[in-house]
N, C-alpha and C positions, 0 to 999 in steps of 0.2 A: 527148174528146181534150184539152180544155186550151187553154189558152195555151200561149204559149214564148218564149224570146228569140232573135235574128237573131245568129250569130255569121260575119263574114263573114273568110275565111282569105287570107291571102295567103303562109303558113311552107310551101311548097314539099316540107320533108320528110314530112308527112302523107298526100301524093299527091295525084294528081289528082283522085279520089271528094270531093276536101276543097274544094280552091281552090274559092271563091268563095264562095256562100250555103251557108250550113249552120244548122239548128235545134237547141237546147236547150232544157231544162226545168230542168236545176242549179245556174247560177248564182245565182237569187236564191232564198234559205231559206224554204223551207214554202209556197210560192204557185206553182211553175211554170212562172214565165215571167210579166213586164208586156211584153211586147213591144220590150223597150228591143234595142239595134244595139249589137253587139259587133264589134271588128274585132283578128285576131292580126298582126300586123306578118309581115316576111319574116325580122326579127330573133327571133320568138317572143314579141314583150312583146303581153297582151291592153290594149285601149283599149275606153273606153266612149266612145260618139259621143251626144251632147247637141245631140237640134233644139231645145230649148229656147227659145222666143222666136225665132225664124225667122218666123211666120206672125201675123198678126192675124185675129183672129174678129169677122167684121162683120154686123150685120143686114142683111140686102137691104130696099131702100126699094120699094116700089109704084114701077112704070115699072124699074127695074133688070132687066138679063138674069136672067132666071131666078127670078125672085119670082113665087111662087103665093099668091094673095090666100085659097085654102081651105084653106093649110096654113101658118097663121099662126106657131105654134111652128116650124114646120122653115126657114123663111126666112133661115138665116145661112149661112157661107160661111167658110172658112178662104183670105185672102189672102197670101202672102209679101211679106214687110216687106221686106225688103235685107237682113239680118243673116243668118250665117251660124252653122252649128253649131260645137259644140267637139267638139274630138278630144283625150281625157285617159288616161295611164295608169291603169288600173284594177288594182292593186295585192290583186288574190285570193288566196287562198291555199286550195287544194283541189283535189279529181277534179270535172271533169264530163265529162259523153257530148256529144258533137256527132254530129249527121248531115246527109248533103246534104238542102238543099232538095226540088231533085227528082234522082229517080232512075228510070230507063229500064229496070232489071232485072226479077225475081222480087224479090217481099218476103220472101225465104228469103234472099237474096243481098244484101241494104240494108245496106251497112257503116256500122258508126258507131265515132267514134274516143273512147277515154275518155283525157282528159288532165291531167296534174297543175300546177297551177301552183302557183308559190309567190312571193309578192309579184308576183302580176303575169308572171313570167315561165315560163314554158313550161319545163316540169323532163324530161319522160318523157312518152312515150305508147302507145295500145295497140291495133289497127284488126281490129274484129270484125265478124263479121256476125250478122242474126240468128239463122241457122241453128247458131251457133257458141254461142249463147247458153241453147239450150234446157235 
């Protein structure tokens, strides 16, 4: 299966199969997805979301919650610093496929929407399913 990237919707015309979590594999060229967080506005501009530096990676010391003394390499921890992520227009220009997260139907029935962006903003779209595809 891959990877993919998190594109999370909030453009209302797409429908409700769309709002909220949805997956890709298009936006980034020739790899399928680094897992990075996309989000479309209710205006249609896509943003890329950067946790970036949010968290610190700490060794666990002996005596610390959660330090196993027989798994000496695995002893570290990602802690939240206080910094917060950025939210930035992501300025694409291309088709991709999104689909929901999850879906409660037949996998005959799994819509996915192919959309065009251009600079970033939402141009046309087009909502298929798989059964529509074959």
């Amino acid at each position: 299966m891959g990877m993919f990237d998190y594109v999370r919707n909030s453009y209302k015309p797409l429908g409700e199969e769309f709002m909220g979590p949805n997956h890709t594999k298009d936006i980034e060229e020739g790899i399928g997805g680094t897992m990075s967080q996309y989000w479309i506005s209710p205006e249609g501009q896509l943003h890329l979301i950067d946790y970036s530096h949010t968290a610190d990676f700490v060794e666990l010391q002996e005596g610390d919650l959660g330090y196993e003394p027989e798994k000496k390499f695995l002893n570290f921890v990602w802690i939240p610093n206080g910094s917060h992520g950025k939210v930035r227009p992501w300025n694409l220009t291309k088709y991709i496929t999104i689909y929901p997260q999850e879906w409660g139907g037949k996998w005959e029935d799994w819509p996915d929407c192919r959309i065009h962006f251009k600079n970033g903003k939402l141009q046309d779209f087009e909502i298929l399913t798989k059964g529509d595809q074959k």
